[in-house]
Structure formats: C-alpha cells, structure tokens
C-alpha positions in Angstrom: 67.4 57.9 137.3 69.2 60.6 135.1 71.5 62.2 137.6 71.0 65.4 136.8 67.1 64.9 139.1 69.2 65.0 142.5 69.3 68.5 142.4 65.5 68.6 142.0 65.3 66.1 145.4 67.5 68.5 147.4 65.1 71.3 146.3 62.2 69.3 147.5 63.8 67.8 150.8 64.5 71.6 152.0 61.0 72.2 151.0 59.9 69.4 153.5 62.4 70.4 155.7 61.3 74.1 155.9 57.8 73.8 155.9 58.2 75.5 152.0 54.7 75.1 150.8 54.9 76.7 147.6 56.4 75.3 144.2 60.6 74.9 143.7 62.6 75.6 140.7 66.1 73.6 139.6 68.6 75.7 137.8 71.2 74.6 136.2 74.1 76.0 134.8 77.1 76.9 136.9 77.9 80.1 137.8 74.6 81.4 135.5 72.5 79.2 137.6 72.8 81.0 140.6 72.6 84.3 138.9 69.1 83.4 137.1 67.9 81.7 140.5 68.2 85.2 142.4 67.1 86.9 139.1 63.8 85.0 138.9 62.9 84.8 142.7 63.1 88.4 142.4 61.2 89.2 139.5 58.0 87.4 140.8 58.5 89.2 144.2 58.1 92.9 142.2 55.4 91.9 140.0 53.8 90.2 142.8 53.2 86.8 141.6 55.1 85.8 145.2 55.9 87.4 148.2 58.7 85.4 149.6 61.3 82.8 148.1 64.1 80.4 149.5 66.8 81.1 146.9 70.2 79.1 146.8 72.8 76.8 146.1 75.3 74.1 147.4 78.6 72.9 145.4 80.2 69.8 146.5 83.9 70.2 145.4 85.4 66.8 146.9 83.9 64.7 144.5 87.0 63.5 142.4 85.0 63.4 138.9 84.6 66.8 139.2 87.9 67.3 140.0 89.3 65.6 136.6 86.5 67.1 134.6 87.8 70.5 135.4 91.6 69.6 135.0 90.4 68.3 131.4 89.8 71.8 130.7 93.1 73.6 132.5 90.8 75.6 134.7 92.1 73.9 138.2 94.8 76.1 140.5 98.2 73.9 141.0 101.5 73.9 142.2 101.0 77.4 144.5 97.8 79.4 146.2 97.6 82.6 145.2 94.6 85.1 145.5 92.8 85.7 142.9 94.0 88.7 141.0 97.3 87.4 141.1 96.9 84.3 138.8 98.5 85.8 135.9 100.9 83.6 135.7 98.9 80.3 136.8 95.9 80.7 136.6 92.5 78.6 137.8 90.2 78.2 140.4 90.6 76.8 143.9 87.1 74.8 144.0 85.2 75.4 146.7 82.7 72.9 148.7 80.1 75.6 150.2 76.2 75.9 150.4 74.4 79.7 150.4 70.3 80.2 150.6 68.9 83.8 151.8 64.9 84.2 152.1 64.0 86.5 149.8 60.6 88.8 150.7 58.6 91.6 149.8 58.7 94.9 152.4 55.5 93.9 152.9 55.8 90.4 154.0 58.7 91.0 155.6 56.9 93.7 158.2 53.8 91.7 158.8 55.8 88.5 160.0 58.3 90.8 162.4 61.0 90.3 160.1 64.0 92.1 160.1 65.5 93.3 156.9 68.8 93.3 156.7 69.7 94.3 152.6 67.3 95.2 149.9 68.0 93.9 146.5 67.7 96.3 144.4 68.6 94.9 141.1 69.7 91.6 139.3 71.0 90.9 136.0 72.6 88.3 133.5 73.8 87.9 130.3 75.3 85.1 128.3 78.5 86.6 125.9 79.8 84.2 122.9 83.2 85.0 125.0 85.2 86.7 121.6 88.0 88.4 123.1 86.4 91.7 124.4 82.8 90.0 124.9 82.4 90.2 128.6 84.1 93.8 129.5 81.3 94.9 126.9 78.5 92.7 128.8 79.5 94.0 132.2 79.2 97.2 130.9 76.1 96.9 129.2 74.7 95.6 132.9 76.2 98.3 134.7 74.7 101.3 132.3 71.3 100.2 133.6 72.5 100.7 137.9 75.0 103.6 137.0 72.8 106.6 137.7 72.3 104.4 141.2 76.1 103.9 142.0 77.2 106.2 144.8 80.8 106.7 144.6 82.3 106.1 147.9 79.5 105.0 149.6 79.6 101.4 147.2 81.6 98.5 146.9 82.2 95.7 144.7 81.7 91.7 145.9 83.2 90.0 142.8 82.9 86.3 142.0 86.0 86.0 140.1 87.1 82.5 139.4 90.7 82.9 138.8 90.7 81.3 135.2 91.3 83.1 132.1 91.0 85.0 130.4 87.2 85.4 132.1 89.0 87.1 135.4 91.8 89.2 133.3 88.6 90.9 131.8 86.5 90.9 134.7 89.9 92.8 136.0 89.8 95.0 133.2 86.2 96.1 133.0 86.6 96.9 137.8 89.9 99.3 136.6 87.5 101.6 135.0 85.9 102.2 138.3 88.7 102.5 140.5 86.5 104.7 143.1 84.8 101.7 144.2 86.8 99.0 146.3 86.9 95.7 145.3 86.7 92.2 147.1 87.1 88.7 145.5 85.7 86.2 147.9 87.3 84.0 145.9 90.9 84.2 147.6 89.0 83.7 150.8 86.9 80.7 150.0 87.6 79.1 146.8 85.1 79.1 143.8 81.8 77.3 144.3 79.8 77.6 140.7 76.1 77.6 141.4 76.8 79.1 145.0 78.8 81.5 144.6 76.6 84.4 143.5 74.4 83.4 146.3 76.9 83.2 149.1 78.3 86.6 147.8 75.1 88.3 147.3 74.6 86.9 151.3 77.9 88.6 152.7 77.0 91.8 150.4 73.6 91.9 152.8 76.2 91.3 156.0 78.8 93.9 154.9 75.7 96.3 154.6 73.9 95.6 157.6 77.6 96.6 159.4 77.7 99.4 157.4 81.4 98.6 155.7 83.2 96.4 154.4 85.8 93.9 155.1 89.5 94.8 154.1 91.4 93.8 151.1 92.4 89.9 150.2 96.0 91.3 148.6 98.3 93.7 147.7 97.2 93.2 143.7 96.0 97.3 143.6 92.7 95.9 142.5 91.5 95.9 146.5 92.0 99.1 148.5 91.3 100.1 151.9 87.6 101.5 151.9 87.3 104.0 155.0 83.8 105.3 154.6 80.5 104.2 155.1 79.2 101.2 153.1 75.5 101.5 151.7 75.4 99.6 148.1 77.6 96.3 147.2 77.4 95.7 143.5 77.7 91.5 143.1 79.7 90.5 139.9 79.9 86.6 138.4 81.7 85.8 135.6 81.9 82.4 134.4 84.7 80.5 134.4 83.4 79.5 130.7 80.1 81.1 130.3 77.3 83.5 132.0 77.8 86.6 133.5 75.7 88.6 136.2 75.8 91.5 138.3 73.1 92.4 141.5 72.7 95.7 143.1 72.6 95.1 146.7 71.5 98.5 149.3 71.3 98.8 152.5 67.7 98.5 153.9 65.8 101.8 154.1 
C-alpha cells in the first residue's frame, strides 16, 4: 500500500465515525493543502452543489522521519525558543503535533438544524508563487486587493500562520507592516507549526476570537503584535508556506 492512502483511510474512518454520508476528499500538500481543503468545501457550499462539509487536518510532528526530513532542509528551530517574529537570527519552525476540523454549512442548513453560527467565512484564497525574492509580498497582495474594500480598520485583525523559516516569514513580515492598523497574531509562537492544520486550526480560533468579539493579546514584544482595544468583527487568516503555497481567508462575525 503506497503510504501516501493513509490519509485517505483517516478521511473515511471520521466519515464512519461521524455518520458523514456524503463523498471525502484527500488533499495534499502541506500548508496549501489546508488552504485548498477550506477553499473547495466552500466553493460548493455558495454554488450550492453541498450544503454542509467536515473540513480539516491533523499533523503528527513526533514521528522522527519527519523530523530529519525537515533538518535536511534547515527549516527546524534549534538551540533557543523564540516567537516567531523574532527568528531573525535562527530561524525555523517549532513543529507542531495538532488536529483542526470545523463543519462548514450554508445559513440555510445551519438554521433548519438549530445550529448556532458562530463565524461566517466570507472569503478564501490561494496562490502558488515560484518564491523569486519578492514573489510572495506581491501574492499576498494580489489576495488582499480582492477583500480590501471589505477590511474594516480597527474592527479587523490578522491570524497569521507564519512558520518561522525564511525567508517565507521575513516577507510574510514585510507584506503585515504595510497594514499596521490591523493587529497581528502568530499562533505559531503559541503552538508550533502544524502544515496541513494550521490554516484550519487558525481559521477555527479566528471563528472563537469573533464569536468573543476580540482578540487575544500579543505573543511578543517584536512591534509586529499590538494591543487591540476595540471590538473584533473580521479576522483575516494568512499561510505562507514554509517552501510553497500561500492563502489568505476572510473570516466575519456571524450576522
């Protein structure tokens, strides 16, 4: 059995499991994987084709293959913790074991079955840069031109997946410091960096943050998180690969 097919047995055990009677999908890809999971679920949601989906992911980071396969590349955190936007000088991810699934519904759906909403996503994107120096400040700004005239300056906040590696997070960095009336939060200082599940999981605490109306306070003294005093009503959800894919989600507060 090619390895690679034990993804597509966890999908169908938590379709047993739940009682999911409807067809899964396996993405793979890393960080892009959970990007284009969310992207999809919700696409068929708004043109209708379904009315619900169990969207999600699960890293195991313990496995010690992994582990090596990662340090082959330099992108592994050593020697000292540090959060993530201050990795300048040693950069690399803390990897992260972690699993993330929301349920995904139309209004609709949602109201007929008694549910209560808690977030409404509003918007998901990806993109896939060739990485030249420059490539994914130009990518995140390409996504963001198509929510700008949605942003609400200090009502929003940012929910950033960045991995710590570079020079993906330096530019990540760069393209947040043009928007410096919206605070920031890496949840990777918090948690570590779990690939496929991170966009997910963050995208999940985006829908928590809003349904308390703010968010939580900053990870460090970097100047890239500040306080954020008023009330919370959009998160914007960014993923930048460690090596490839980027995303961004628009995530409001339910109506």
């Amino acid at each position: 059995m090619f390895l690679a097919q034990l993804s597509n047995l966890l999908a169908g055990n938590i379709s047993i499991v739940h009682g999911v009677t409807g067809s899964s999908r396996t993405f793979m890809g890393e960080e892009g994987a959970g990007v284009d999971a969310l992207r999809i679920a919700v696409s068929r949601i708004n043109a209708g084709q379904s009315n619900t989906a169990l969207v999600g992911g699960s890293y195991n980071s313990e496995r010690p293959d992994l582990l090596m396969m990662y340090e082959f590349g330099g992108y592994n955190l050593k020697d000292k913790f540090a959060p993530v936007w201050r990795r300048q000088a040693n950069p690399g991810f803390a990897m992260a074991t972690l699993g993330a699934f929301l349920v995904i519904e139309s209004g609709e759906h949602a109201q007929a079955r008694g549910a209560k909403r808690i977030a409404r996503v509003s918007a998901v994107l990806s993109d896939r840069s060739k990485r030249n120096p420059g490539d994914i400040v130009t990518g995140l700004e390409r996504m963001w031109s198509q929510i700008a005239n949605r942003v609400q300056p200090g009502k929003a906040a940012v929910i950033s997946g960045a991995t710590g590696a570079l020079p993906a997070t330096a530019e990540e960095r760069s393209f947040l410091e043009k928007h410096p009336d919206i605070a920031v939060r890496a949840t990777g200082t918090y948690v570590g960096h779990g690939f496929d599940a991170q966009f997910p999981m963050n995208v999940s605490l985006a829908a928590l943050a809003l349904s308390h109306g703010r968010i939580y306070p900053p990870g460090d003294d970097s100047g890239v998180e500040r306080p954020m005093d008023g009330p919370l009503t959009q998160v914007i959800v960014t993923s930048v690969g460690h090596w490839r894919g980027e995303g961004l989600g628009l995530i409001e507060a339910a109506p």
